[in-house]
C-alpha positions as CSV (number, residue, x, y, z in Angstrom):
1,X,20.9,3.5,24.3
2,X,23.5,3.9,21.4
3,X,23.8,0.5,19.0
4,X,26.7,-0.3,17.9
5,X,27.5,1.2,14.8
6,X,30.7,-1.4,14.2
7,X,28.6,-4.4,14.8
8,X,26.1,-5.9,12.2
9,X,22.2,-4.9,12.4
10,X,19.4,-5.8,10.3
11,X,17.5,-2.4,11.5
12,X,18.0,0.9,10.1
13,X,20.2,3.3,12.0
14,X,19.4,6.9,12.7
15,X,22.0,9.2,14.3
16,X,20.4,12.2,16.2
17,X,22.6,15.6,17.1
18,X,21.5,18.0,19.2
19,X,22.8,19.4,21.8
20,X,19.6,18.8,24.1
21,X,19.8,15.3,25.8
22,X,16.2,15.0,26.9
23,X,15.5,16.2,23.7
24,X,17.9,12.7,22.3
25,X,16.2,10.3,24.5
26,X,13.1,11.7,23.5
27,X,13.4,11.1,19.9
28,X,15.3,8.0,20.0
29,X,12.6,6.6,22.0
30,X,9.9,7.6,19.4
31,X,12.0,5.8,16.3
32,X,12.5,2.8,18.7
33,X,8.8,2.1,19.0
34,X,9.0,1.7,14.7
35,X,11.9,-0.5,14.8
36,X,15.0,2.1,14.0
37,X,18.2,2.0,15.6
38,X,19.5,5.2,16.8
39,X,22.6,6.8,17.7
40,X,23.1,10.3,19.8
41,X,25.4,12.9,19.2
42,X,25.7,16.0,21.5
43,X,27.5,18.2,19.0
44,X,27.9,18.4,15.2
45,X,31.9,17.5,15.7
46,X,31.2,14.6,17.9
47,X,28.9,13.1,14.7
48,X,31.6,14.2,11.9
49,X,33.9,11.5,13.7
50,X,31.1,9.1,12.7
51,X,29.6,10.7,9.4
52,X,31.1,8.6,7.0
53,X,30.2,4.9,9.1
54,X,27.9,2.8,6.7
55,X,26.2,2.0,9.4
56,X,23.9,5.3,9.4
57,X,21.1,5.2,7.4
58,X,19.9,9.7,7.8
59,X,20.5,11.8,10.4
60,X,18.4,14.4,12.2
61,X,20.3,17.2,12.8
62,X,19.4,20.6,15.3
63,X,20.7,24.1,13.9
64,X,21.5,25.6,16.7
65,X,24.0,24.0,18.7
66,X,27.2,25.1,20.6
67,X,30.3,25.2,18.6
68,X,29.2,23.7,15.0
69,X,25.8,24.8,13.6
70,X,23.7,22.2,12.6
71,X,23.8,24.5,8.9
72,X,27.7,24.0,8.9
73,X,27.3,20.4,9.6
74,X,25.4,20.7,6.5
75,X,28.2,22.2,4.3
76,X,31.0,19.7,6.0
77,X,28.7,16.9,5.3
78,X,28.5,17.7,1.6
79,X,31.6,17.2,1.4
80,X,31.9,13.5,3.1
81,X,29.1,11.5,1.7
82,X,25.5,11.3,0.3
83,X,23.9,10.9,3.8
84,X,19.8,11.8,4.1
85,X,20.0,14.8,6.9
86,X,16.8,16.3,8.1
87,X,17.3,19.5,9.8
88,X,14.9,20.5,12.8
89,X,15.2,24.0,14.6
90,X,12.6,25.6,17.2
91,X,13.7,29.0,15.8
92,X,13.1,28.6,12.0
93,X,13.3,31.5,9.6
94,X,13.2,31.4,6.1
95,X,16.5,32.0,5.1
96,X,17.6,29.4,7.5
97,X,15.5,27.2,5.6
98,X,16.4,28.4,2.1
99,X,20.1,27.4,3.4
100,X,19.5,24.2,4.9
101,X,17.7,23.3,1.6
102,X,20.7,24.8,-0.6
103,X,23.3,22.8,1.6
104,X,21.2,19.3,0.9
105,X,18.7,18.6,3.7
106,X,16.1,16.7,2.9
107,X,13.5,17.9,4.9
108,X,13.3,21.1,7.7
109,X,11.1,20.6,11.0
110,X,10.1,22.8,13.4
111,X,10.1,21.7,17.1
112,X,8.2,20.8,18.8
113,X,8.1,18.1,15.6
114,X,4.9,15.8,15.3
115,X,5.4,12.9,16.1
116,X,3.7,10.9,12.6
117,X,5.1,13.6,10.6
118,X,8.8,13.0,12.3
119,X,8.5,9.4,11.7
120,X,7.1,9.5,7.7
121,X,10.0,11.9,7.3
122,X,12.8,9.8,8.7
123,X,11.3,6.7,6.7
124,X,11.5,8.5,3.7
125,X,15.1,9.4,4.0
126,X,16.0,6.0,4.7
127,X,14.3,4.5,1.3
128,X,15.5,6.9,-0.4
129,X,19.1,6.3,0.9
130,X,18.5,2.2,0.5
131,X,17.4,3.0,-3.1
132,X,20.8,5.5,-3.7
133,X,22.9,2.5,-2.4
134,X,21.5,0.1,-4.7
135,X,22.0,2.4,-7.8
136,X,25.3,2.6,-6.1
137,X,26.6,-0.7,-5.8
138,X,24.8,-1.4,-9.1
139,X,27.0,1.4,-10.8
140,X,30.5,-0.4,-9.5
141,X,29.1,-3.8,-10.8
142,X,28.8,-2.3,-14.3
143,X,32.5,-0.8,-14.0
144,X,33.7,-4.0,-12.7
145,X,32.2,-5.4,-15.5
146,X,33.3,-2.8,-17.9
147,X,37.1,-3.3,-16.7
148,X,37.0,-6.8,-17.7
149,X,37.0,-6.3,-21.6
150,X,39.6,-6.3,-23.8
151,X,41.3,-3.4,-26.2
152,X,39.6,-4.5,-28.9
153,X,36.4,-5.6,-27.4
154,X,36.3,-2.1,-25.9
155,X,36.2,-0.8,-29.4
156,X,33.6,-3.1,-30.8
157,X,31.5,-2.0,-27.6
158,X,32.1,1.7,-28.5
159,X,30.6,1.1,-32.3
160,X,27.8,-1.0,-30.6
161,X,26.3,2.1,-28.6
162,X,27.2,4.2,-31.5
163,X,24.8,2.2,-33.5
164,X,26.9,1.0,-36.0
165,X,26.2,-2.5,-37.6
166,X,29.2,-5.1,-37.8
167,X,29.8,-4.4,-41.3
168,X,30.2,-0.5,-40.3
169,X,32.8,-1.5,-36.9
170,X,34.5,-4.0,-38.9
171,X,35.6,-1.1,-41.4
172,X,35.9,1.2,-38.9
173,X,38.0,-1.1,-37.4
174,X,40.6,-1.4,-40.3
175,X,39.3,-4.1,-42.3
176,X,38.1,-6.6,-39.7
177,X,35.7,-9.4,-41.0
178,X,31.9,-8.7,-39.8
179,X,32.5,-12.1,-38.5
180,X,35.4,-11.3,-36.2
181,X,33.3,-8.3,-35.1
182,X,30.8,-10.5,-34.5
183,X,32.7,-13.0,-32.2
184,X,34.0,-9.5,-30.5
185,X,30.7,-8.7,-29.8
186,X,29.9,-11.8,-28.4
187,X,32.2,-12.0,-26.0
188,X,31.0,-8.1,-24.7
189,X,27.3,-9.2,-24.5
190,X,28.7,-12.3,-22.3
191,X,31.0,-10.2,-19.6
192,X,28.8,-7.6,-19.5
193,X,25.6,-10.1,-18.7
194,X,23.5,-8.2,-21.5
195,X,20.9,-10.2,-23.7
196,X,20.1,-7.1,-26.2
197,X,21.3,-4.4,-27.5
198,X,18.5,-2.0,-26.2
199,X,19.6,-3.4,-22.7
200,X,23.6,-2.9,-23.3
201,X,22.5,0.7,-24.7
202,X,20.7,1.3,-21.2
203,X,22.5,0.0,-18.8
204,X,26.2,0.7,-20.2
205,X,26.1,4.0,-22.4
206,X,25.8,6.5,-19.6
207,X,28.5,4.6,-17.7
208,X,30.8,4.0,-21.0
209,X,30.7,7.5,-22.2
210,X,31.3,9.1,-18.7
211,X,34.2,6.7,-17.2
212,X,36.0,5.3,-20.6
213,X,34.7,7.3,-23.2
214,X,36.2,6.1,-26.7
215,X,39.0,3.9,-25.8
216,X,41.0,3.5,-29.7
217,X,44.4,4.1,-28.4
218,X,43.5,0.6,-26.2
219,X,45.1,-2.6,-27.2
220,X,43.5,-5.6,-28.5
């Protein structure tokens, strides 16, 4: 049985394509008795309607289906979102592998797939997509946080992860007072929920340099 990928759940969701129903059930069964959702796809276009759904935790995807391979589902879903896909096949070959692994999959299993090995597998894709989401939504918070400064506090903030002191901002300012620098960076420790620099540095400098860069032409 398919849950509900538009309705709330507190269990991770697997989505399963291949084009082998007994082959469905019989997997869906197997990650039922651990406590995963599941959801069952006959075809790689029938899933690509669904791909992007938050709901869906990792899929387990079959090369060789009728119409879409499970290796172009690969491609197409490089292209959507960062979703764990484990490829299986009961006709492996090495450059079928070497592809799989060069279009993203996490893992490649050969049917008939053991069962424990199956299950470790699928569990592993879905910590590490609970980890990617976290680093995720902690990445936005950052931004958000980021948006909320002002020109000039944007500039002080530049000079901080450069290293400079608040004598060397405040001059590279144009004759700011260290003291007005120093209120500036106050107020960029506070939005920005840092208690050190060592902690701004880490937390902001990747994110600074990469999505604002050196913002001088901002207003105060």
């Amino acid at each position: 049985m398919n849950v509900d990928l538009n309705s709330p759940t507190t269990s991770p969701v697997v989505a399963i394509v291949d084009d082998d129903e007994a082959v469905r059930d019989g997997l869906a069964l197997l990650l039922r008795t651990v406590g995963l959702q599941t959801h069952c796809y006959p075809d790689a276009s029938t899933f690509l309607a669904d791909a992007d759904n938050d709901a869906l935790d990792c899929a387990l995807v079959d090369i060789r289906m009728p119409g879409m391979s499970g290796l172009d589902l690969l491609d197409q879903m490089r292209e959507l979102r960062d979703l764990p896909v484990i490829v299986m096949t009961g006709h492996g070959s090495v450059d079928a592998c070497r592809r799989a692994f060069k279009g993203g999959a996490l893992d490649f299993l050969r049917k008939p797939v053991d069962d424990d090995e199956l299950i470790d597998v699928v569990q592993q894709a879905i910590r590490k997509h609970a980890e990617s989401r976290v680093g995720n939504d902690e990445k936005e918070a950052r931004a958000a946080r980021l948006e909320t400064l002002s020109g000039r506090e944007r500039e002080v903030l530049d000079g901080i992860v450069r290293g400079l002191s608040n004598k060397e901002i405040a001059r590279d300012l144009g004759g700011l007072s260290p003291r007005t620098v120093e209120t500036y960076r106050a107020n960029v420790f506070e939005k920005l929920q840092a208690s050190s620099v060592a902690e701004l540095v880490r937390d902001y400098a990747a994110t600074w340099r990469a999505g604002y860069g050196i913002l001088r032409q901002a207003g105060t």
